[in-house]
C-alpha beads as a LAMMPS data file, in Angstrom:
LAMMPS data file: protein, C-alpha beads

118 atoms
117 bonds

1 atom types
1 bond types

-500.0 500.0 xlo xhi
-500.0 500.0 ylo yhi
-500.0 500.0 zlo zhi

Masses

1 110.0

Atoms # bond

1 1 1 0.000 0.000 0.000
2 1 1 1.545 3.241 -0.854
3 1 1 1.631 5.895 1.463
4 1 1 2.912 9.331 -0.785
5 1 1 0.543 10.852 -3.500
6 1 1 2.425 12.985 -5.851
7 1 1 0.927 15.306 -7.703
8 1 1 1.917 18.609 -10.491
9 1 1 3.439 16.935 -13.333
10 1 1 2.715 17.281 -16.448
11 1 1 4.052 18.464 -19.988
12 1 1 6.615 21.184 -20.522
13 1 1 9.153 22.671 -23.086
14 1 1 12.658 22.420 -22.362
15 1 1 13.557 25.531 -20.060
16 1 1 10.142 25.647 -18.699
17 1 1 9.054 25.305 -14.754
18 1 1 6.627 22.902 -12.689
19 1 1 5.859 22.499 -9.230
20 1 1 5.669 18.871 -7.743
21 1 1 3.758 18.204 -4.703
22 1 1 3.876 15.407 -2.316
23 1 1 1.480 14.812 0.657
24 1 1 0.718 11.393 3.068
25 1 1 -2.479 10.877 3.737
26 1 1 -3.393 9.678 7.088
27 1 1 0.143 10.318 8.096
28 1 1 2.471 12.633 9.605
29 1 1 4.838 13.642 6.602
30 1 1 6.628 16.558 8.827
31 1 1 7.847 13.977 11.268
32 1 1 10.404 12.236 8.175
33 1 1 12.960 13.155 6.072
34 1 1 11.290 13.332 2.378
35 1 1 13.153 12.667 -0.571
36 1 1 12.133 12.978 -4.406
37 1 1 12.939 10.274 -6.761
38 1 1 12.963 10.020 -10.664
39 1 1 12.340 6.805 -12.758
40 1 1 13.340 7.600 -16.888
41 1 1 12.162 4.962 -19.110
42 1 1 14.455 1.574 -19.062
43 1 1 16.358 3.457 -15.974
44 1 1 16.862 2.725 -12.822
45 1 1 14.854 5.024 -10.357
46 1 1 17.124 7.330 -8.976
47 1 1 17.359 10.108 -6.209
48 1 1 17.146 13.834 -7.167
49 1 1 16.566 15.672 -3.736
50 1 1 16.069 15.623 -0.411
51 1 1 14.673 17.131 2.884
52 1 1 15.210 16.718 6.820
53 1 1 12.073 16.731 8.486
54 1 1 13.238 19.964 9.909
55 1 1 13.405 21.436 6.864
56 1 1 17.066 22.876 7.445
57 1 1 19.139 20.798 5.187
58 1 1 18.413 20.087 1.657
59 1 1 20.590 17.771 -0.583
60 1 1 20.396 17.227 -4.637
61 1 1 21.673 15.426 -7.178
62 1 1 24.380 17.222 -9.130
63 1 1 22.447 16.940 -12.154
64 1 1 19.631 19.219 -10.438
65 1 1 21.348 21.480 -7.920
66 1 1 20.773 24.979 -8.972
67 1 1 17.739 24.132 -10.613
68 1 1 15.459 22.108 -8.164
69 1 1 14.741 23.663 -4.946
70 1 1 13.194 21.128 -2.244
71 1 1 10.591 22.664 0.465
72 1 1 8.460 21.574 2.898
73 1 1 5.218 23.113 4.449
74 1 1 5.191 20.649 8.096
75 1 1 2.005 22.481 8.812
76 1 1 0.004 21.618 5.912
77 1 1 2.224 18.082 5.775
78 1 1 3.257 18.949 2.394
79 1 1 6.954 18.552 0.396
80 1 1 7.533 20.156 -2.818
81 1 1 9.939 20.057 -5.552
82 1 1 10.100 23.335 -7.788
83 1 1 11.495 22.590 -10.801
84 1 1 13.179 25.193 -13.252
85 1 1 15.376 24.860 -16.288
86 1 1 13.815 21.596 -17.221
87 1 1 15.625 19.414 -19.925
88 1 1 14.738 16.949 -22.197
89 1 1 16.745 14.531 -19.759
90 1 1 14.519 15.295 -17.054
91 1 1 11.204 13.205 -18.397
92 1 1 10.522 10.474 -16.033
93 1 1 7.936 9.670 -13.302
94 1 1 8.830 11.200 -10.026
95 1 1 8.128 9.902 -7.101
96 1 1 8.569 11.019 -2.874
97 1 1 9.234 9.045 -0.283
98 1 1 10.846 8.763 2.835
99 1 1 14.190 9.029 2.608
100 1 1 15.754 6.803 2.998
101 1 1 12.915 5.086 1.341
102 1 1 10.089 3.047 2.609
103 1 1 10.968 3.742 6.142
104 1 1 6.843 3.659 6.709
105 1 1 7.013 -0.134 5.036
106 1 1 4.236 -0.115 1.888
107 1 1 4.947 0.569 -1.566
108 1 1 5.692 3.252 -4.063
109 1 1 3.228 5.782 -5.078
110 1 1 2.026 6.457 -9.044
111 1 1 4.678 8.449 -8.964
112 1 1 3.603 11.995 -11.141
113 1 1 4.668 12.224 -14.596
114 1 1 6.982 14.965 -16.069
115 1 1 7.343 14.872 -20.065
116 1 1 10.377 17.698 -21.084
117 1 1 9.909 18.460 -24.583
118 1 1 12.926 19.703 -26.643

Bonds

1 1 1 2
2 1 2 3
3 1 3 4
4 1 4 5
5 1 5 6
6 1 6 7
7 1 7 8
8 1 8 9
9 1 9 10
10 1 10 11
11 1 11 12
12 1 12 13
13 1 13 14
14 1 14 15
15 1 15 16
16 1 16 17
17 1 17 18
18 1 18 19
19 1 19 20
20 1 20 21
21 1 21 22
22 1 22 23
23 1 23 24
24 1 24 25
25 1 25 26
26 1 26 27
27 1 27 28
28 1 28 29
29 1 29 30
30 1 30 31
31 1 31 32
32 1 32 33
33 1 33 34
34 1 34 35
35 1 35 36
36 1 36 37
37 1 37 38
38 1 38 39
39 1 39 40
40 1 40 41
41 1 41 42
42 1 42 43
43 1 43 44
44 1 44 45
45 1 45 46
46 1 46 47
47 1 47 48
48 1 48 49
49 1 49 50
50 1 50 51
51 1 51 52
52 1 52 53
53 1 53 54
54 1 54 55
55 1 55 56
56 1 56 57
57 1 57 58
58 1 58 59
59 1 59 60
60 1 60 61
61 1 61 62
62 1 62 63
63 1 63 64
64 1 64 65
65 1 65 66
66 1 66 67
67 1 67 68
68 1 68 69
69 1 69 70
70 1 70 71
71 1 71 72
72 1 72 73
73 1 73 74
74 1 74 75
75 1 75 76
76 1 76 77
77 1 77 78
78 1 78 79
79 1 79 80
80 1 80 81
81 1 81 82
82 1 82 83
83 1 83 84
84 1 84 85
85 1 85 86
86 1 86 87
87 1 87 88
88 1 88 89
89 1 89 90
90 1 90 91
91 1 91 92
92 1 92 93
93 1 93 94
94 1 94 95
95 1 95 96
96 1 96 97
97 1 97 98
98 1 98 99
99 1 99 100
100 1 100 101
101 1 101 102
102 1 102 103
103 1 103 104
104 1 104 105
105 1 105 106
106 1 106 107
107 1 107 108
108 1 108 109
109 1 109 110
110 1 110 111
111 1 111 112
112 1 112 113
113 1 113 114
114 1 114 115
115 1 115 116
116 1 116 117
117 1 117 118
């Protein structure tokens, strides 16, 4: 059962912005570190940022830092990912979680989509 809903992707030219937000129903996200994870077609999913539960120390992949900026909203149990610069490269489903992951047991989310056009 998965425990993270992601929502806000969606289809965008390269250069172009969204905003990805995670939430956990039922359970208290701002108690966890959060991270965000990508999954490109025939890839292996990997990690592109993440979050204490604090909210005081971020950490990206090198591919993203300086473009992706990690939040979180602990009163409205909320994570984000804002997303700028996108590139082609970027199109994959991204998911959150718990980083490290599945410390809540369960599954995976659907994940949210994110198509880059060039």
């Amino acid at each position: 059962q998965a425990q993270m809903v992601e929502s806000g992707g969606g289809l965008v030219q390269a250069g172009g912005s969204l905003r990805l937000s995670c939430t956990a129903p039922g359970r208290a996200l701002s108690t966890v570190p959060v991270g965000w994870f990508r999954q490109a077609p025939g890839k292996e999913r990997e990690f592109v940022a993440a979050i204490t539960w604090t909210g005081t120390t971020t950490t990206y992949n090198d591919a993203v830092r300086g473009r992706f900026t990690i939040s979180r909203d602990n009163n409205k149990n909320r994570v984000s990912l804002e997303m700028n610069g996108l590139k082609p490269e970027g199109t994959a489903v991204y998911y959150c979680n718990t980083n490290p992951p599945l410390l809540w047991g369960g599954d995976w989310g659907q994940g949210t989509q994110v198509t880059v056009s060039s």
